[in-house]
C-alpha positions in Angstrom: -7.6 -0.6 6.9 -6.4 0.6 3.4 -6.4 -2.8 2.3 -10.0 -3.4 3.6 -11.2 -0.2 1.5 -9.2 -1.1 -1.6 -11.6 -4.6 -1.0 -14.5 -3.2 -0.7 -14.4 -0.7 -3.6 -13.2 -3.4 -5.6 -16.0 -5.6 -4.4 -18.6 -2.9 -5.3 -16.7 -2.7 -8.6 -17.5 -6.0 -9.9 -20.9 -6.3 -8.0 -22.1 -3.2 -10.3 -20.4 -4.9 -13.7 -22.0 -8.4 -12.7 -25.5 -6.9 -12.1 -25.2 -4.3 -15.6 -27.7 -6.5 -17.8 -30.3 -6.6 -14.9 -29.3 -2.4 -14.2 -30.9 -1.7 -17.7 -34.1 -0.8 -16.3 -35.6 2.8 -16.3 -33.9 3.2 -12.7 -30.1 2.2 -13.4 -29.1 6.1 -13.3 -30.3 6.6 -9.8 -28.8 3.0 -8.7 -25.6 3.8 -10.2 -25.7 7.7 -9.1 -26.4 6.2 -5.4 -23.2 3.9 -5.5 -21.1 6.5 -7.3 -22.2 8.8 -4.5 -21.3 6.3 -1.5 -17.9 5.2 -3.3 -16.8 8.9 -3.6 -17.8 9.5 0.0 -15.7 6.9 1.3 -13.3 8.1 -0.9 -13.2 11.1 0.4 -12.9 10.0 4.0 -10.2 7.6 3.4 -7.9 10.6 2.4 -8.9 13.2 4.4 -7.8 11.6 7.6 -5.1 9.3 8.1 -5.9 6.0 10.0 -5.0 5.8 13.2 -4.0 2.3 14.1 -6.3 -0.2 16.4 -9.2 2.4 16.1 -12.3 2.3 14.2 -12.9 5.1 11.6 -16.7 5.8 12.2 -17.1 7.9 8.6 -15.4 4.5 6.5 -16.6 1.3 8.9 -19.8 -0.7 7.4 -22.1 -1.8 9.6 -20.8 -5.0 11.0 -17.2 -3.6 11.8 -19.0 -0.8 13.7 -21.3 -3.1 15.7 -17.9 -4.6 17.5 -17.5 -1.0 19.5 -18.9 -1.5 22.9 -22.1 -0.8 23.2 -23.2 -1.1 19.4 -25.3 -3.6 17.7 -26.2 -4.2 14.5 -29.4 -2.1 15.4 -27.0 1.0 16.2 -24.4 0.6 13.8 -27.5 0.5 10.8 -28.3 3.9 12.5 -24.5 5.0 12.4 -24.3 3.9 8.7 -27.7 5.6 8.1 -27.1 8.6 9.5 -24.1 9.1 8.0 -24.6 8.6 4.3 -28.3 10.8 5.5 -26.0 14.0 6.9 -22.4 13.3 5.6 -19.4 12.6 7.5 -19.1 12.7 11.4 -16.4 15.5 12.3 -16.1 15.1 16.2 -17.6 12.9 18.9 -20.7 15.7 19.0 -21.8 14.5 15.6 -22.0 11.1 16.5 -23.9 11.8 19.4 -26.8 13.1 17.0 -27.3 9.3 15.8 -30.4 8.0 18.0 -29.6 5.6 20.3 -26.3 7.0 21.1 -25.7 8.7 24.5 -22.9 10.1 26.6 -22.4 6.3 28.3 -22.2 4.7 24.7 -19.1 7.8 23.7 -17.4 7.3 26.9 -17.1 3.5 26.1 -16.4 3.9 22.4 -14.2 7.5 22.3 -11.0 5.8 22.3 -11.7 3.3 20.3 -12.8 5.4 17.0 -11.2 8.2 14.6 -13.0 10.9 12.7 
């Protein structure tokens, strides 16, 4: 999972030093402030709670890792990532519940599957 980060924030990395020239435009503060912002988040996440192996951590998981859980597409895995950079991260099982399109069938198929 560390490894997977450590990918992605490189990744972003070299996306944002690729795309500089084109970022000199009157928006590039509030593109770079916006990425900044996510890559500290994740940050964040990643150290304040240790993995727990063969689970899913729902506050550091793109879309497309989230949308393997049981009972979450791509539609509600957009809404998981959404509403997650929207409020911050998910503490409990609660918080998660607050995404739309996630009820108490969809966390009783998913609870042991995830981390916070």
């Amino acid at each position: 999972m560390k490894t997977r980060k450590t990918l992605m924030t490189m990744s972003m990395f070299l996306l944002l030093c690729s795309a500089a020239p084109a970022l000199a435009a009157s928006n590039t503060d509030k593109i770079i402030g916006a990425a900044s912002s996510e890559a500290t988040e994740q940050t964040l996440n990643a150290t304040s709670a240790p993995a727990i192996p063969g689970r899913i951590n729902v506050n550091t998981a793109d879309a497309a890792t989230l949308a393997t859980l049981p009972g979450i597409g791509p539609k509600k895995a957009g809404a998981i990532v959404a509403h997650r950079q929207a409020k911050g991260s998910f503490k409990t099982i609660d918080d998660l519940a607050k995404v739309k399109g996630i009820g108490p069938h969809i966390l009783d198929q998913v609870k042991d599957l995830i981390a916070f």
